[in-house]
C-alpha positions as CSV (number, residue, x, y, z in Angstrom):
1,X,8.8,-27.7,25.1
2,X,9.9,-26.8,21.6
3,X,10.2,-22.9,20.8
4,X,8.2,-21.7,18.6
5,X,9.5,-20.4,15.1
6,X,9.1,-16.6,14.2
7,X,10.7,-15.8,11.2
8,X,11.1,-12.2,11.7
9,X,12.9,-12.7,15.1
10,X,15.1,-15.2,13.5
11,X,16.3,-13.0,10.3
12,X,16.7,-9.7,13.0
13,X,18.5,-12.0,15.0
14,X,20.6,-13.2,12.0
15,X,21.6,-10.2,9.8
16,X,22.5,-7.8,13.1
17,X,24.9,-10.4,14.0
18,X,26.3,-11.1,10.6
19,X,25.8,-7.8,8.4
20,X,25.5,-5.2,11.9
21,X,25.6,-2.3,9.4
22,X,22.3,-3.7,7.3
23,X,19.5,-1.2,7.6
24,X,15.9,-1.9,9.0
25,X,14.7,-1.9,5.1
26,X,17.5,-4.6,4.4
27,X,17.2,-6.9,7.0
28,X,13.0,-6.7,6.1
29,X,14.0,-7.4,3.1
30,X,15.8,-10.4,3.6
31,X,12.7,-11.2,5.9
32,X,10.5,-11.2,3.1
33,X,12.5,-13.2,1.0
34,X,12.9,-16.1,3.4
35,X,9.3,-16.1,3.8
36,X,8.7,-16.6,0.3
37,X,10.9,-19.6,0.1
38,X,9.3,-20.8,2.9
39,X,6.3,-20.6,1.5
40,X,7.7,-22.3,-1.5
41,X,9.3,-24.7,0.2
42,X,5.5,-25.4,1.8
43,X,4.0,-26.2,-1.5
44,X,7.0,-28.5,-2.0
45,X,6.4,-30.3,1.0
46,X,2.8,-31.0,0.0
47,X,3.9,-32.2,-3.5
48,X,5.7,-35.1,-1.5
49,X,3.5,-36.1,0.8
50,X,1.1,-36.6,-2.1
51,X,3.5,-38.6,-3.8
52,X,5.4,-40.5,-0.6
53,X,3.4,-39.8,2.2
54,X,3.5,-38.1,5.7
55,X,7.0,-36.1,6.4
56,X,6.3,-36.3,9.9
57,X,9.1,-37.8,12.2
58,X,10.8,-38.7,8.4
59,X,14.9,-38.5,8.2
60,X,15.8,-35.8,5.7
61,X,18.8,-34.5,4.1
62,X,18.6,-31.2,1.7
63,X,22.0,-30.7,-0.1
64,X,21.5,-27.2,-1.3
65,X,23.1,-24.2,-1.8
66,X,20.0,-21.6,-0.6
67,X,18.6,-19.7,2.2
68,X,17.3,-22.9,3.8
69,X,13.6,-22.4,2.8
70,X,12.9,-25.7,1.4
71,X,14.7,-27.3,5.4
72,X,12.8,-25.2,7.1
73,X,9.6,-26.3,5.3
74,X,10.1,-29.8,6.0
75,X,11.2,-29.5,9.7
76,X,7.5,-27.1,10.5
77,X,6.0,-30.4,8.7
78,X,7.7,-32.5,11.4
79,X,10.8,-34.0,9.2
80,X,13.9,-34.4,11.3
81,X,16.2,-32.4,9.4
């Protein structure tokens, strides 16, 4: 069974093990911020599939230099990232 993605989990997770002296109102911060592009990165996804079709089960390769929004996005739509 897959694990289910929660975002907030993920960034706590993150940021106390990388930046340990971040505050509660920085790492919600950085939540927020992945969220939005992941939310970006959603409307990207349904630009392809309107062009290309169906991301599902699709091999993908983002070569990028951000948080990993746009990844993220693809691999909830079922892309193998």
């Amino acid at each position: 069974m897959q694990k289910v993605f929660n975002l907030k989990e993920e960034a706590e997770e993150y940021f106390s093990k990388h930046y340990p002296r971040a505050s509660k109102g920085e790492i919600d911060k950085q939540a927020s911020d992945w969220q939005n592009k992941i939310d970006s990165g959603k409307d990207l996804v349904k630009f392809f599939e309107e062009r290309v079709g169906d991301v599902s089960g699709k091999k993908i390769l983002d070569v990028g230099f951000g948080s990993g929004g746009i990844a993220i996005a693809f691999s909830l739509a079922g892309a193998e990232m």
